[in-house]
C-alpha angles and dihedrals in degrees: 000000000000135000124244128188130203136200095309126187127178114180124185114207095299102344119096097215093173121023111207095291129178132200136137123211106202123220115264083033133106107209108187112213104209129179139136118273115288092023099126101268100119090044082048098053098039094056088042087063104037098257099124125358133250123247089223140351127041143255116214117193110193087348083301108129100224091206084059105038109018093155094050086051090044088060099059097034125081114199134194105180130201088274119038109219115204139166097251099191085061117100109229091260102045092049101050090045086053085053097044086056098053083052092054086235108181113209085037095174100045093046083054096059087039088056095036090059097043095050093041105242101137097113097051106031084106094059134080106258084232082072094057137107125248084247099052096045089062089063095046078060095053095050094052089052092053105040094090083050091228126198091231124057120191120193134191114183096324100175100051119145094006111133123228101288092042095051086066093045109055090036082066083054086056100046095045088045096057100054092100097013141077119246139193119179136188137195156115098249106105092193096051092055082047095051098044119017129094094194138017128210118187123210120196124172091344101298124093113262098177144004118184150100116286097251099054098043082053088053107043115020102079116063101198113082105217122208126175106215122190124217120191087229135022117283138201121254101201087084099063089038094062089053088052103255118131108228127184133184104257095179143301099356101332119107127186116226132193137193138153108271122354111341098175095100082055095051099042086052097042091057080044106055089045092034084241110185092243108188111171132002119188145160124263117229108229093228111205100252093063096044079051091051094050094052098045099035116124106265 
């Protein structure tokens, strides 16, 4: 089971929303699908799941074209979009057998209690889910895109409006959820994509801007090598800028400085040469987030 995307274009009017873009997300994997706002993830997603329809290119979930057999797709795919629409007058139960119906789930009752303890519902199955929080109507959501128990799971900000303790939760829910599915997942939360994602793939603007796992997008999308160096007294940085490193105040009398390879021989000749009291050199970690804002940033 896996999800491939090709070349896939969605204009609006005269607005490119998505710009033939490609990408696959593999079954047993969590591929987290990141971009600013406005980038293209929720068109993605929607034509992903049937919901509106692309202007060129195809989707194939599990070798199944979603422009030719939505309702086929629909059946395997569980979806929680950005805003989780639910009928609010319903009571949790009511609703999620309504759902399981739709579905043609056979054992209703019994896949309802299953959903209601995985998702953590127990405490409010009994309420309207007018009477929810945000945070357990996420989960509510949740429960409805995993009762037919699909192969494909497609996530758009899942765990919005969950507070600290939920966030785990229900990113337990997620992980356990995605050993024999396929999962695409999208959000802001640069921890979460780090926590539970096996590969990222970076929209901007509509167009891909990287496809990859975590730990090698952290490792070779930025070119400039960063290390924060501490000197016993203040410095001046004239003298590594004459020898073309970029070098900035951190704080107190650490500096982060930047340079295309390995600038460390620089730096250690450069506090040679000036007798400069050089404490502490080390290597910066490119987090995610600012490998996602290089890649994203306005040109």
């Amino acid at each position: 089971m896996s999800i491939v995307v090709e070349k896939l274009t969605k204009v609006y009017n005269t607005q490119k929303a998505l710009d033939e873009i490609s990408f696959e997300a593999e079954k047993g994997t969590i591929t987290g699908f990141l971009g600013p706002n406005g980038a293209g993830k929720s068109t993605t997603m929607k034509i992903a799941t049937g919901y509106i329809s692309a202007t060129s290119g195809t989707v194939l979930v599990d070798g199944i074209d979603v422009s030719k057999e939505p309702l086929k797709v629909k059946h395997i795919t569980g979806y929680l979009p950005e805003h989780n629409p639910l009928y609010l007058d319903m009571y949790v139960k009511q609703y999620l057998s309504f759902i399981a119906g739709a579905y043609g789930q056979k054992n209703v009752n019994r896949r309802i209690e299953e959903m209601i303890s995985l998702c953590g519902l127990e405490r409010e199955q009994a309420k309207k889910i007018s009477a929810l929080s945000k945070g357990y109507r996420q989960r509510v959501g949740l429960a409805q895109a995993l009762i037919h128990d699909p192969d494909v799971l497609i996530l758009d900000e899942p765990t919005s409006g969950l507070d600290p303790n939920q966030l785990v939760e229900i990113r337990d829910v997620i992980k356990s959820a995605s050993r024999e599915k396929t999962v695409i997942l999208s959000t802001h939360i640069m921890q979460e994509v780090e926590a539970l994602c096996d590969k990222v793939v970076i929209i901007d603007k509509g167009k891909i801007v990287a496809d990859d796992k975590v730990q090698n997008l952290k490792k070779d999308k930025l070119e400039e090598v960063s290390y924060s160096v501490e000197f016993e007294e203040e410095i001046d940085l004239n003298l590594f800028k004459k020898e073309g490193l970029a070098i900035s105040f951190a704080q107190e009398s650490t500096y982060t400085i930047k340079g295309d390879g390995d600038p460390r021989k620089i730096i250690m000749k450069v506090a040679g040469e000036h007798s400069l009291p050089l404490v502490n050199i080390s290597k910066n970690e490119h987090s995610l987030e600012s490998v996602f804002q290089e890649l994203t940033k306005e040109k």
